[in-house]
Every structure is written in C-alpha cells, then in structure tokens.
C-alpha positions in Angstrom: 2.8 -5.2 -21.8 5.8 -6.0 -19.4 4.7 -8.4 -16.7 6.9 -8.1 -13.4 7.1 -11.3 -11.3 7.1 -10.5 -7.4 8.6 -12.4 -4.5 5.5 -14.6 -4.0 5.4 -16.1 -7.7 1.3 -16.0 -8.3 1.2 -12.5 -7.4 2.4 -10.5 -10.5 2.8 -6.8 -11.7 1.5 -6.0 -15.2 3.0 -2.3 -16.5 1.2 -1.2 -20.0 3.4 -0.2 -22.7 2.0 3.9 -22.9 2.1 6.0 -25.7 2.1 9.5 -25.3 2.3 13.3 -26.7 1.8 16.7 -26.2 -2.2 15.6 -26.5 -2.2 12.7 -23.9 -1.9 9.2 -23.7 -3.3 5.9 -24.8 -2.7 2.7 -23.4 -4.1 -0.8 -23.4 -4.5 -1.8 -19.6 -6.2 -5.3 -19.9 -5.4 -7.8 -22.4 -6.8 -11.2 -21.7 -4.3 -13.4 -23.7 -1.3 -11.6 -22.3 -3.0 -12.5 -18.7 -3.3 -15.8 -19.6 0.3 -16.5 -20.3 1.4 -14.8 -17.3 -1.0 -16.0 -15.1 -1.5 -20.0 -16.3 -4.8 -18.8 -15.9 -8.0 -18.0 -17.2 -10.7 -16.4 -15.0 -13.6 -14.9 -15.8 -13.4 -11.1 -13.8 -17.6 -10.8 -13.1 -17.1 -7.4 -11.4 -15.3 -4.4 -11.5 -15.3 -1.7 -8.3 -14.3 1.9 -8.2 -12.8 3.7 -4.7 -12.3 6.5 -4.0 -10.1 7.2 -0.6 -8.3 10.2 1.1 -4.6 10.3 2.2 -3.7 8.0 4.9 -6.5 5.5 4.8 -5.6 2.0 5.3 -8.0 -0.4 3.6 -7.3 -4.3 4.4 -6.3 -6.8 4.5 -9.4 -8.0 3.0 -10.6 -11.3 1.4 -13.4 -13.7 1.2 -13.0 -17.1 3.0 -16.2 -18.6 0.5 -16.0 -17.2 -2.9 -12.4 -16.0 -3.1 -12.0 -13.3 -5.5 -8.9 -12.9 -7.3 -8.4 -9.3 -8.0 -6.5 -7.1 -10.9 -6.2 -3.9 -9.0 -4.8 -0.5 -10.2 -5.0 3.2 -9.4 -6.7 6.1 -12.2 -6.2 8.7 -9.8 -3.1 9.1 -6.8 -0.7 6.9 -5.5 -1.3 3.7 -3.1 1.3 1.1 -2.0 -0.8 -1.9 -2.4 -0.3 -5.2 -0.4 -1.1 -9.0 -0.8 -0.2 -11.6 1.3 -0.7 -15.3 1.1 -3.1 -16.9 3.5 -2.7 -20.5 1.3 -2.0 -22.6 4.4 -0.5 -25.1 1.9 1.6 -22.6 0.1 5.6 -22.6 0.8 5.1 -18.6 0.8 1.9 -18.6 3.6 2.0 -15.5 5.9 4.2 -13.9 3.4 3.9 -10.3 1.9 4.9 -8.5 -1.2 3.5 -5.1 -1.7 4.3 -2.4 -5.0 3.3 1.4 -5.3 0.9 1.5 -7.8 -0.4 5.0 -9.5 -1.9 7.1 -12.0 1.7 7.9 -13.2 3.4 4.7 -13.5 0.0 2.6 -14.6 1.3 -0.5 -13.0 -1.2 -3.3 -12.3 -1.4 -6.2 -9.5 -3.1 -9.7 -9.8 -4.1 -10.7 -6.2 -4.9 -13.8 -7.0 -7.2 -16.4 -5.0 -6.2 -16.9 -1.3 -4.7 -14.1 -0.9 -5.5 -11.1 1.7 -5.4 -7.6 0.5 -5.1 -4.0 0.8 -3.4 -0.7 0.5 -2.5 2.6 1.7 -3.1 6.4 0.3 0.2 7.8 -0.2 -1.6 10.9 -2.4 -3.5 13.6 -1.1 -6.3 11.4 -2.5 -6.9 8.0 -4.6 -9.4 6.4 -6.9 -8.8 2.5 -6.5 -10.0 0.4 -9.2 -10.3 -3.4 -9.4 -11.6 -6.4 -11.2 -12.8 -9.2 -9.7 -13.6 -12.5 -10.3 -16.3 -13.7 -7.7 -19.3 -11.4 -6.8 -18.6 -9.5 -3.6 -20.2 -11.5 -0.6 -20.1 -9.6 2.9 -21.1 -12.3 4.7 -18.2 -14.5 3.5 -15.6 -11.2 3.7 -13.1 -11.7 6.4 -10.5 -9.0 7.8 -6.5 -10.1 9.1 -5.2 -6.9 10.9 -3.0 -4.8 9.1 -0.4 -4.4 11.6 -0.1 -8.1 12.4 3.6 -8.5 13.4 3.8 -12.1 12.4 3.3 -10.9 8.9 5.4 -7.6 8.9 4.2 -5.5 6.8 6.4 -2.5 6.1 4.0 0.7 5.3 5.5 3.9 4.3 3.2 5.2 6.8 3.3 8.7 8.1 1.5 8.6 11.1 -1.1 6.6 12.3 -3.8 4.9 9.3 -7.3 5.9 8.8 -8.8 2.7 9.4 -12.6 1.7 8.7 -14.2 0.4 11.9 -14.1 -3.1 10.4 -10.3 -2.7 9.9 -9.6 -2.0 13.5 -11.1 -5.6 14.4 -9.2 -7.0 12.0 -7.3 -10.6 13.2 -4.4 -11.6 13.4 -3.1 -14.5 10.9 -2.9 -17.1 13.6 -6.4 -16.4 14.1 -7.9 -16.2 11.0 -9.5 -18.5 8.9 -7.4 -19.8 6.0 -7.4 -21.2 3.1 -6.0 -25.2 2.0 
C-alpha cells in the first residue's frame, strides 16, 4: 500500500496495491500495521457507515465537537472529491483545507483524522460513500461549518449549485463554530 502525504500532514491518502485480470480484482484495502506507521497511531475504528448519494449532493462539513471521530473514508461505487479541513485551533494548519477525488476506479483512501471537519461532493451520476470511524456517531454532539465558507476557500469542481441537506444549508461559518484545542 502506497500512502500519499497531503498538504495538512495528519490527513493522509492510502492507494491499495490492486491486482487484476480479465476475471476482476483483488485488493487489500485496510491493513492495520501499515496504518499505524503512517498514521503514529492506533485507533480502534468502532463503526463503519455506508452512503449512498446522487450527483451533485454536497454532504459537510461535518464533525462531532464531543466524541471526535476520526474517519478512513473511500468510495465502492462513483466518484466524490472529498474534503477535510482542520478546525484544531492549536494547529499551524487551522482553517486549512486539502481535498482528493476519491473513486471506485482509483481505490484511494483518506484518514480524516480527529479535529477535523469533513465532507464531499458527487462528481458521478451516483456514489456509495463508505467510512470507518472511530467514535460512535452522536447527533447531539454533530456540528455543521458551511461548505461555502469563504474564510476557508474551498475549491469544488462544482457544476452548478449543490444539493445540500437542510442541515447543510445552516451550516456555520468557521469563525463561528465551535472548535477544537
């Protein structure tokens, strides 16, 4: 496994090593000792989630404020461009962004670790969105920074306007969000 460092150094890409014929493919797309190298770190992932979303939905930027999951996110079926950004008030990279496409075809992988805020964009005609995490969703603790927040710039390859979940449109903007240390 080939593990791709981003702008923001905690938030990594992890592309599997595929092997493939005329009768399909195999690939290995966790291994926990390889993650631990990469990553320093050894979390325990206590739930994994399955999406399924239609071009042009715009899910984020989620995270919990208690209970901060880090996630491993990737894509089974589609194409997303896929987004974190650090809301670490302590961190040297806080309000920045780094974002990767991720797909069926290219198998890529992103850790979203802790402290981060996340989300991600349909680019296919549809997408199945999976994800490991490692704290138990909490709704009451889930928080929402607007996805368009011009202090944090994110570039989508948009094409038109987003479909956006009624809790995405009152999404915050960073300066008035809750943060982490």
């Amino acid at each position: 496994m080939n593990v791709v460092k981003t702008d923001i150094a905690d938030v990594l890409i992890f592309e599997p090593r595929v092997f493939g014929d005329a009768r399909g493919f195999f690939y290995e797309s966790f291994n926990q000792r390889v993650f631990e190298q990469a990553t320093g770190s050894a979390p325990v992932f206590v739930q994994d989630n399955h999406s399924r979303s239609a071009n042009g939905v715009l899910r984020g930027l989620h995270y919990q404020i208690v209970q901060p999951q880090g996630k491993l996110v990737r894509v089974a079926v589609g194409e997303v461009f896929d987004v974190a950004v650090d809301i670490r008030k302590s961190s040297p990279t806080f309000g920045q962004w780094v974002g990767a496409h991720l797909s069926a075809d290219n198998k890529r992988q992103m850790w979203v670790p802790p402290g981060f805020a996340h989300g991600f964009l349909v680019l296919s005609e549809f997408a199945e969105f999976l994800y490991k995490t490692t704290e138990f969703y909490a709704p009451e603790h889930e928080r929402c920074i607007a996805w368009n927040d011009p202090s944090i710039g994110i570039v989508w390859p948009l094409q038109g306007e987003p479909l956006l979940s009624q809790k995405d449109k009152l999404g915050l903007a960073l300066a008035n969000a809750e943060h982490f240390k």
